[in-house]
C-alpha positions as CSV (number, residue, x, y, z in Angstrom):
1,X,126.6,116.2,63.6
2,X,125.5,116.5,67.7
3,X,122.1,114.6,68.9
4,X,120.5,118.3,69.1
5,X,120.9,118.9,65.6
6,X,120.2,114.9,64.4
7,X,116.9,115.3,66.8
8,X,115.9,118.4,65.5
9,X,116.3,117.5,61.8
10,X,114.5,114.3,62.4
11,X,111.6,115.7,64.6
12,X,110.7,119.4,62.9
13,X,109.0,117.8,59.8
14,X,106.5,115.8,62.3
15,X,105.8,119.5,63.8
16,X,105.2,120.9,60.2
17,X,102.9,118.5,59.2
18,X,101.3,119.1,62.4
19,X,101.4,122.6,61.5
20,X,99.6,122.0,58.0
21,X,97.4,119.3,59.3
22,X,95.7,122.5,61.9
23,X,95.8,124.5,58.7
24,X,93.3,122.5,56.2
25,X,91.3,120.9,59.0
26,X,90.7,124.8,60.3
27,X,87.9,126.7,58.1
28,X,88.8,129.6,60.1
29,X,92.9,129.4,58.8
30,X,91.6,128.4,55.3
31,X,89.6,131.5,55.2
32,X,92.1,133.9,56.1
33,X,94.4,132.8,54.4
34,X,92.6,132.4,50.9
35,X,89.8,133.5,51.4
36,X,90.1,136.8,52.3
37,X,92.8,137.7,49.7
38,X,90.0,136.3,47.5
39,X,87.8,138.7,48.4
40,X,89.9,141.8,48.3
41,X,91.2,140.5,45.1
42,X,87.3,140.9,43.8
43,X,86.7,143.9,45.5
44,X,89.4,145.8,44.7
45,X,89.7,144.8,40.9
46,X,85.6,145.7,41.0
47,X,86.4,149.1,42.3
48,X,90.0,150.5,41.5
49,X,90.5,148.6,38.8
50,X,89.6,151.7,35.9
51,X,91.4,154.2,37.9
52,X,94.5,152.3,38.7
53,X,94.9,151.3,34.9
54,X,95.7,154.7,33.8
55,X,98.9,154.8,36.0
56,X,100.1,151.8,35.0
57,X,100.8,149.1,31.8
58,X,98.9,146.2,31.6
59,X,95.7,145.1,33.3
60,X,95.6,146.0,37.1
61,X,95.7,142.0,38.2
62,X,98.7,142.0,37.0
63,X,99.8,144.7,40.3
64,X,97.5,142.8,42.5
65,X,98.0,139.2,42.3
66,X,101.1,139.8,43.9
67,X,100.3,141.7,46.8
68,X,97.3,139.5,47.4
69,X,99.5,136.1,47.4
70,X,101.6,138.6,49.9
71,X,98.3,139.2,52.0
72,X,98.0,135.4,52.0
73,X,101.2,134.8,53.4
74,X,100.5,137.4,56.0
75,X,96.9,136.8,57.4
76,X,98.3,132.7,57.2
77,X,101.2,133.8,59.2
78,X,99.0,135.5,61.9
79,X,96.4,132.0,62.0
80,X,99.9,130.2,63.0
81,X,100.6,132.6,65.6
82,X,97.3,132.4,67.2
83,X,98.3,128.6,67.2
84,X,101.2,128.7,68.6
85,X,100.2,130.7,71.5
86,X,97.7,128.4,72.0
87,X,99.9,125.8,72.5
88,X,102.1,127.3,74.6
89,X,99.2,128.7,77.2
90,X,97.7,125.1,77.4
91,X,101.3,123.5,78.2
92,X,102.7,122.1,74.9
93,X,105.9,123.2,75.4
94,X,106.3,121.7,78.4
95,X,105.5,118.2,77.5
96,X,107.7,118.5,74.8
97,X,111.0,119.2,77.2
98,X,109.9,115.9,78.7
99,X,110.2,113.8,75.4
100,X,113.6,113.3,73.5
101,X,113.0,115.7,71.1
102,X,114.7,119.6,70.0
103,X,112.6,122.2,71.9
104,X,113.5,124.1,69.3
105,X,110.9,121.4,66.8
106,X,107.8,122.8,67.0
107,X,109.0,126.8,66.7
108,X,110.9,125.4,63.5
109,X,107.8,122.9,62.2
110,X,106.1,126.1,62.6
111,X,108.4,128.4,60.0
112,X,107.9,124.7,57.7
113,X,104.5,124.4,57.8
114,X,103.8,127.9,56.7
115,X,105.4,126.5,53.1
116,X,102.7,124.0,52.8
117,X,99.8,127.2,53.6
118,X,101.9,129.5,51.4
119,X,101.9,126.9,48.7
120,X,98.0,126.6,48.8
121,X,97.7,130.5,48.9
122,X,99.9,130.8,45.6
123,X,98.1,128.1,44.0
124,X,94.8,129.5,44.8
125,X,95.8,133.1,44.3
126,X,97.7,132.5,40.8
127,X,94.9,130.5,39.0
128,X,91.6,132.8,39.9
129,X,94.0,135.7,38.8
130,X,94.5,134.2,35.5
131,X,90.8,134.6,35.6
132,X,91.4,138.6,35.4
133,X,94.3,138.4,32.8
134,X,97.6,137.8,35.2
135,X,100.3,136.3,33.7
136,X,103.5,134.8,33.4
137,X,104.7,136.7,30.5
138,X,108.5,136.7,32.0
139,X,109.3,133.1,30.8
140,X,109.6,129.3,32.8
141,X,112.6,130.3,34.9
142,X,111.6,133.6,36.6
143,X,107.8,132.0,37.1
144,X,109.8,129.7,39.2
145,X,111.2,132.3,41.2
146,X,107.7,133.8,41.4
147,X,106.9,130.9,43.4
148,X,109.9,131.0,45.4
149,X,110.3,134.2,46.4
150,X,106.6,133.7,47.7
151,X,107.9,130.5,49.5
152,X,110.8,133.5,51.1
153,X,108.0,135.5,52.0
154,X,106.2,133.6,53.7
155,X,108.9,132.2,56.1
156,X,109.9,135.0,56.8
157,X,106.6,137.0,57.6
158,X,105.8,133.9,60.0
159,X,108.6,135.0,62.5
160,X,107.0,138.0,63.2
161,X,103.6,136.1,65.0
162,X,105.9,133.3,66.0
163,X,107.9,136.3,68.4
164,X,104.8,138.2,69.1
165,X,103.3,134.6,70.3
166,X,106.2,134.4,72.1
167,X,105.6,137.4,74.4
168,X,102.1,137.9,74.4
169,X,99.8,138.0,77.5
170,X,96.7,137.1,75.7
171,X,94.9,136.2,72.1
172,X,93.6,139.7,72.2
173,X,96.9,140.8,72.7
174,X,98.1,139.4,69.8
175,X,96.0,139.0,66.9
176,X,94.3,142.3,66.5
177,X,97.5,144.4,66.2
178,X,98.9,141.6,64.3
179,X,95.8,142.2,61.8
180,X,96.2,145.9,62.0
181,X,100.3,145.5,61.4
182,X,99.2,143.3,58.0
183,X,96.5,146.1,56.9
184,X,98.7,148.7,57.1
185,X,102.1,147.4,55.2
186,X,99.3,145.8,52.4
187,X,98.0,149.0,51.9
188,X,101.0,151.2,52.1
189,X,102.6,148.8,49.4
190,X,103.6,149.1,45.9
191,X,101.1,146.4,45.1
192,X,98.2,149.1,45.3
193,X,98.8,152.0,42.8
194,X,102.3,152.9,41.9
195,X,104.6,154.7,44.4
196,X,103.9,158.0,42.8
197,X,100.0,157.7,43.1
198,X,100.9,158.1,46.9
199,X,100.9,161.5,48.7
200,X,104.0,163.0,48.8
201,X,104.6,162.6,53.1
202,X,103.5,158.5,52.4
203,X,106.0,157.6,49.7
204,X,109.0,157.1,52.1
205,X,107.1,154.7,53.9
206,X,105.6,152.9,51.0
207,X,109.2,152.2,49.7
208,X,110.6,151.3,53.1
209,X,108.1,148.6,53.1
210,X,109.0,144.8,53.4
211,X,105.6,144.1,51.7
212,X,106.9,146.3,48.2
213,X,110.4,144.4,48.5
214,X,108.5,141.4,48.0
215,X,105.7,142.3,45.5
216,X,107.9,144.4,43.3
217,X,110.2,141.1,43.3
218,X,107.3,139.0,42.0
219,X,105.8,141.4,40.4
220,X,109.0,141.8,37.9
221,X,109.6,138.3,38.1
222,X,106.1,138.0,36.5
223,X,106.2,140.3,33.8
224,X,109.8,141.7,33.3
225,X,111.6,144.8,35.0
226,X,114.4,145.4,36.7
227,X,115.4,142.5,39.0
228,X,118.4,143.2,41.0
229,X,117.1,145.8,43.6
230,X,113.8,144.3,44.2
231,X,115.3,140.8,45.0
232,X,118.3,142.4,47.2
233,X,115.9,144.4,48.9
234,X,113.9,141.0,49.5
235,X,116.7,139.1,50.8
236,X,117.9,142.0,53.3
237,X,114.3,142.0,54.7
238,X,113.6,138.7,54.9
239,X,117.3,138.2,56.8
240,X,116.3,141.3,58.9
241,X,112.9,139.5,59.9
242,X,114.4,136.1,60.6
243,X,117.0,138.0,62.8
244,X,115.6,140.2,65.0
245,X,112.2,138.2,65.1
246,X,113.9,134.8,65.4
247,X,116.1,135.9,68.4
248,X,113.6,137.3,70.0
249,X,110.9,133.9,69.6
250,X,114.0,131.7,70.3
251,X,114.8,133.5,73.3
252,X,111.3,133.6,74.8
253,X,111.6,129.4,74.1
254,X,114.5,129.2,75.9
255,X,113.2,131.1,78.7
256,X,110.0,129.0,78.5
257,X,109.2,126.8,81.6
């Protein structure tokens, strides 16, 4: 095993608890990552929740949990981002390429440190939806891969912000299309209404929709349903993210002076 790989083994779980440590001391991250989902969960279930039952088995929370532990992972991912390019306006990376330590650390404490948020946002997420009869009604082993296809998620919805943190030219630059990005793949997702409720011209896009790979996945997982094609359609977007938004975040990094 070369130094680079020892150092960066050794050094990126000191960056992820850096990482988590900025997440629970920051009412800001804790809010939009759980508390916001919180609140669409309400407002939602208080509003749609008649309508949306009639196209669908079971109680609506049952649809929604899983989107809204999505929208966790999402609006967590964008707090991260917001980090990061802080740290890298005021200098950060810089004084690490003076220490003994991978540059490539803090981008990967980053992608770590999102598990830690992610598991906060499930943990939240899962019991106040219990609260609006969600369940695990699909037995001990695929409740597990609930939970880790949520931890999948999550790292690989942090990559985008990482590369878009990577390149931006300013906060203002970054987290308001960020936001809007999140909004629009929540809300053109399977986890709304079914894919049929859509319009005709929108169900393309709600399929084609790394949000519905992943909350059809859990969703399934959950309560039974077809597996197979929810979870390959997972994996080849969360390898798709990690590629083309990994290369382009490492990239900018190695560019970084």
């Amino acid at each position: 095993m070369s130094a680079g790989v020892r150092s960066l083994l050794s050094h990126s779980p000191v960056f992820a608890g850096r990482s988590f440590k900025r997440f629970i001391r920051s009412p800001d991250n804790v809010v939009s990552t759980v508390g916001f989902p919180l609140l669409l969960l309400l407002t939602i279930l208080a509003v749609f929740s008649s309508a949306v039952e009639g196209f669908d088995e079971g109680p609506y929370a049952q649809r929604l949990v899983p989107m809204l532990v999505v929208s966790g992972l999402m609006f967590g991912s964008l707090s991260t981002a917001v980090g990061f390019f802080t740290d890298l306006g005021q200098g950060y990376m810089q004084r690490i390429r003076t220490m003994p330590v991978s540059p490539a650390g803090p981008l990967v404490g980053a992608v770590l440190g999102e598990i830690g948020r992610a598991a906060v946002a499930l943990a939240v997420l899962v019991a106040v939806g219990y609260g609006f009869e969600f369940r695990f009604t699909n037995g001990i082993v695929p409740a597990i891969g609930f939970c880790l296809m949520a931890m999948l998620a999550s790292v690989s919805i942090v990559w985008i912000g990482l590369a878009m943190a990577t390149v931006a030219r300013s906060q203002e630059a970054l987290g308001p299309p960020l936001g809007s990005l999140f909004l629009v793949l929540l809300f053109f997702s399977r986890g709304m209404v079914p894919i049929d409720a859509y319009p005709g011209w929108a169900q393309p896009v709600v399929r084609f929709n790394p949000a519905t790979a992943y909350v059809t996945a859990m969703d399934h997982l959950a309560r039974g349903g077809d597996l197979v094609k929810p979870i390959l359609g997972s994996l080849a977007w969360s390898a798709g993210l990690v590629a083309v938004f990994g290369t382009i975040a490492v990239r900018a990094i190695r560019r970084a002076k």
